[in-house]
C-alpha positions as CSV (number, residue, x, y, z in Angstrom):
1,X,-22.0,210.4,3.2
2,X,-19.5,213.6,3.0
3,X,-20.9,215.2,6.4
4,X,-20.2,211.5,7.7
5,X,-16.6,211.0,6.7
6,X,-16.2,214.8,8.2
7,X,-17.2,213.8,11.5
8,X,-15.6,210.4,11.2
9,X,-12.2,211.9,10.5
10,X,-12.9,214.2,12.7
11,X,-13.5,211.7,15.5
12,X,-10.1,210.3,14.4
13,X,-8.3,213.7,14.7
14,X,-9.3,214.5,17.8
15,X,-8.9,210.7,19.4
16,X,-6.1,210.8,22.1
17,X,-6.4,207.2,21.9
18,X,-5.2,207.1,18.4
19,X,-2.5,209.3,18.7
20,X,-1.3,207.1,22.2
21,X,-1.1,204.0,19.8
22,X,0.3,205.7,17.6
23,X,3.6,206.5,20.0
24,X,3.3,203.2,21.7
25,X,3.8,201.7,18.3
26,X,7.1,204.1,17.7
27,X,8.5,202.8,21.1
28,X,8.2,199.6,20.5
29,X,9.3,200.1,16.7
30,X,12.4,202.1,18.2
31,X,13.0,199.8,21.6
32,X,12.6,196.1,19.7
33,X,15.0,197.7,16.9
34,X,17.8,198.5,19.7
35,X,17.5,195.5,21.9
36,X,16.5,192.7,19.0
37,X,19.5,194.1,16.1
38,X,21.8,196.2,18.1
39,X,24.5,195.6,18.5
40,X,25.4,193.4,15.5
41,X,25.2,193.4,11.7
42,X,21.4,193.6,11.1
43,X,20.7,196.5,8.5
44,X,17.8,198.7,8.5
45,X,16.6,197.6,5.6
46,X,16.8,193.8,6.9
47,X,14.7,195.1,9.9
48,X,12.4,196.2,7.5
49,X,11.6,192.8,6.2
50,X,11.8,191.5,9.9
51,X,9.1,193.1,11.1
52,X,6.8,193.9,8.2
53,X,4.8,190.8,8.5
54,X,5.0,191.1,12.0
55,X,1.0,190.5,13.7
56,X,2.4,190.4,17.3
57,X,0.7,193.6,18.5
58,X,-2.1,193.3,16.0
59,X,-4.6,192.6,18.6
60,X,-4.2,196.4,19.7
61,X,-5.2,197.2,16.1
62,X,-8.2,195.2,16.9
63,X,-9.3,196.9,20.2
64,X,-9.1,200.4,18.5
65,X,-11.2,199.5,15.6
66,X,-13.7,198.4,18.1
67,X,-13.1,200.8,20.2
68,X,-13.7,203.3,17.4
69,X,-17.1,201.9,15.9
70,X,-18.3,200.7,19.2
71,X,-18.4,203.7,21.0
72,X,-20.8,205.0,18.2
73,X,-23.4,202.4,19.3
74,X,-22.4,202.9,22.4
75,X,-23.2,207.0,22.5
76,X,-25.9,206.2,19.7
77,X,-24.5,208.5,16.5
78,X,-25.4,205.2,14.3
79,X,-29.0,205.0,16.1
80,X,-29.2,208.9,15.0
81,X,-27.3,208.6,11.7
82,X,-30.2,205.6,10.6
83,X,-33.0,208.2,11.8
84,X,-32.0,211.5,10.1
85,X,-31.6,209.2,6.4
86,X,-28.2,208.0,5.9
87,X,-28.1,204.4,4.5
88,X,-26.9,201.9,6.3
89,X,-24.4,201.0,3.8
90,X,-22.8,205.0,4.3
91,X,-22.9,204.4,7.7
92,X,-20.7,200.7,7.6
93,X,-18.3,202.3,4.5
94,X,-17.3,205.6,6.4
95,X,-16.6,203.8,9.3
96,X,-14.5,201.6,7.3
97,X,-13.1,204.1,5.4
98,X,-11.3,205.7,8.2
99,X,-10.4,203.5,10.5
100,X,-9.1,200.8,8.9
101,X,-6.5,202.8,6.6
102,X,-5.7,204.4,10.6
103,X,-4.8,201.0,12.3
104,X,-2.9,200.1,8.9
105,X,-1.1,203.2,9.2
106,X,-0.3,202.5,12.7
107,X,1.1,198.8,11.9
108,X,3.8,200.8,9.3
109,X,5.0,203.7,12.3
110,X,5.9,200.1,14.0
111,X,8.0,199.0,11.2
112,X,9.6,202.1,9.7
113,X,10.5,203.0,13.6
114,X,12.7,199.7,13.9
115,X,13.7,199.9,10.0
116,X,15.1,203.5,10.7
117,X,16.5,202.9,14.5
118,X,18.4,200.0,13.1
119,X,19.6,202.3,10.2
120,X,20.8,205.0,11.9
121,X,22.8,202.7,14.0
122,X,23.7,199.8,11.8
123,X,23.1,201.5,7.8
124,X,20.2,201.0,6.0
125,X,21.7,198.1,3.8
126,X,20.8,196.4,0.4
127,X,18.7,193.6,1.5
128,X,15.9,195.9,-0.6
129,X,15.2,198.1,-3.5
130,X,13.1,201.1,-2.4
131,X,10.9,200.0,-5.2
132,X,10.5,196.5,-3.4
133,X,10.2,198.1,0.5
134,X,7.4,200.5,-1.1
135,X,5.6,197.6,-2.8
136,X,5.4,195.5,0.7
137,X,4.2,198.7,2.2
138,X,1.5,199.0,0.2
139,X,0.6,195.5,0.1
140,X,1.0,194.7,3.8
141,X,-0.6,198.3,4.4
142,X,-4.2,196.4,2.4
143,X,-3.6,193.6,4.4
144,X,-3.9,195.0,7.6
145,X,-7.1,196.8,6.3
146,X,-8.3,193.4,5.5
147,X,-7.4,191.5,8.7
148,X,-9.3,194.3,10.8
149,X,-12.4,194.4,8.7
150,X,-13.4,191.0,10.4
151,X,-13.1,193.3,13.4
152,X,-15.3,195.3,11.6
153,X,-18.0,192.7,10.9
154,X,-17.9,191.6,14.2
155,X,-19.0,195.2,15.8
156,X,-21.6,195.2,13.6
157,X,-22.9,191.8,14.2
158,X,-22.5,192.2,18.1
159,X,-23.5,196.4,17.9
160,X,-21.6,196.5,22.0
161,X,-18.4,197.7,22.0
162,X,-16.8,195.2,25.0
163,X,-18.6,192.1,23.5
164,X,-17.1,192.7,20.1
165,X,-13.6,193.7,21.3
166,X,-13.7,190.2,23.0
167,X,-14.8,188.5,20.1
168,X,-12.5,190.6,17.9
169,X,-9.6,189.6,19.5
170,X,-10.3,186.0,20.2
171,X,-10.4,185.5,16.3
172,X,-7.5,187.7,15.3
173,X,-5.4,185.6,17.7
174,X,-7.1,182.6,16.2
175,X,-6.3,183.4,12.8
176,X,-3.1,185.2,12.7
177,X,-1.3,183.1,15.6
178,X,-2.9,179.6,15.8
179,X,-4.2,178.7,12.3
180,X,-1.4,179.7,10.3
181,X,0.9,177.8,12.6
182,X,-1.3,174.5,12.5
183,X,-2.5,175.1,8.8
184,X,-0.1,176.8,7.1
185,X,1.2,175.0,4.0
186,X,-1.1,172.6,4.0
187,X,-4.5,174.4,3.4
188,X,-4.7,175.4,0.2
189,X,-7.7,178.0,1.0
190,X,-6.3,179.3,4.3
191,X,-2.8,179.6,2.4
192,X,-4.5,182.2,0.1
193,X,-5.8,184.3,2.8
194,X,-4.2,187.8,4.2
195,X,-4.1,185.9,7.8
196,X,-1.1,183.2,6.2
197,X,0.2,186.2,3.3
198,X,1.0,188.4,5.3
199,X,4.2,186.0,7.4
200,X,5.2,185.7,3.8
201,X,6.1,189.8,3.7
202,X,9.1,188.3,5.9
203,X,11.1,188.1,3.1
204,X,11.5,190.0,-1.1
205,X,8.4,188.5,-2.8
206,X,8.3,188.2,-6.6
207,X,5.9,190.0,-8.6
208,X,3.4,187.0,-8.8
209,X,3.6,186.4,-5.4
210,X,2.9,190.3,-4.4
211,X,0.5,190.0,-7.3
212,X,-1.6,187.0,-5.7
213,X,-1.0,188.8,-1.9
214,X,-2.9,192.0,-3.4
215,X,-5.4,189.9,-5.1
216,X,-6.3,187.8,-2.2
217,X,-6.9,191.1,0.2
218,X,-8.6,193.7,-2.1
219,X,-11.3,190.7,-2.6
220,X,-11.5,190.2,0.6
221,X,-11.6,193.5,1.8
222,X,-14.6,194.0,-0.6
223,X,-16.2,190.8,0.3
224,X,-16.4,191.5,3.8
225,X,-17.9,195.3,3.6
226,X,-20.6,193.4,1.6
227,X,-21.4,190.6,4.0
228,X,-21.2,193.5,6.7
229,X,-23.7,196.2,4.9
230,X,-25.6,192.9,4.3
231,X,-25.6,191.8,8.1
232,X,-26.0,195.1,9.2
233,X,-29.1,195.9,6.6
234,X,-30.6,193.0,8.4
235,X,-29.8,194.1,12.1
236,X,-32.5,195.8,14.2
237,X,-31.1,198.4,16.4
238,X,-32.6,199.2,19.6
């Protein structure tokens, strides 16, 4: 499983594609900052909070995730990983293990781009405590992880890279735009979920709150690498 994470990251290094969202994500951090707060009285740290929940550009975080795991089936390194011994379940978890921390990362270059853009322009404010700000960092930082391990799930179910982006994308838009805008308060099991949470990082969260937000995406998180090493245990590969 270590000579699979190397190559992983690796892979990840080396992506121009990742480091092309990366900037895109800084541009639009920096550009809706200047345009949406600028001029006026919005404070960095108010655009902080204004954007951390933010899942408006998620669906690019779901086309690099399948992009990333799909174009091993595609070139056939998990065909070849299966064959020379590694377990299927080292094969879904180091996949996992780097690129969803990646798109997460990418989601917080979005906000921290408008946060400081505003700043510099506007002052940073006391809307937050840097205690608070690095809390919902965290915590929205899981939740991405969480959103795009359905992503996840779905490349290895489908196991082709342009059927799963169109999947993929099809149910983050269903779950992070439609549902929670028909559901919302009213469904007591998708109110619980990282897809509803997450709009709640829109505003300073009390400690039960952020303690129930982090509960509800680590077992998520761990439910759905199970259900995918279980899906995937089951797959045939051709």
């Amino acid at each position: 499983m270590y000579n699979q994470l190397k190559i992983e990251f690796y892979k990840l290094k080396t992506s121009i594609m990742y480091y092309l969202m990366l900037v895109l994500f800084a541009v639009i951090g920096v550009s809706y900052g200047i345009i949406k707060f600028v001029p006026g009285d919005i404070s960095g740290g108010q655009g902080f909070i204004n954007t951390i929940g933010d899942t408006s550009f998620i669906f690019i975080l779901t086309l690099f995730v399948c992009y990333f795991v799909g174009s091993d089936f595609s070139n056939r390194t998990i065909h070849n990983d299966i064959k020379i011994g590694y377990s299927r379940l080292s094969v879904v978890l180091t996949r996992g293990i780097v690129v969803l921390p990646a798109v997460a990362l990418s989601h917080l270059v979005y906000v921290f781009s408008t946060a400081v853009s505003v700043g510099i322009i506007n002052g940073l404010g006391t809307e937050m405590s840097i205690q608070s700000m690095i809390a919902q960092s965290v915590l929205v930082f899981i939740q991405i992880m969480t959103i795009q391990s359905f992503s996840l799930l779905i490349m290895f179910l489908c196991k082709k890279s342009s059927l799963g982006m169109v999947l993929s994308v099809c149910f983050t838009f269903l779950t992070c735009n439609i549902l929670r805008n028909f559901l919302g308060e009213e469904n007591f099991l998708f109110k619980i979920t990282s897809f509803y949470r997450i709009m709640m990082d829109f505003q300073s969260l009390t400690t039960n709150e952020i303690l129930l937000s982090f509960t509800s995406a680590i077992v998520t998180l761990i439910i759905i690498f199970c259900v995918t090493h279980i899906a995937f245990r089951k797959a045939e590969l051709k």
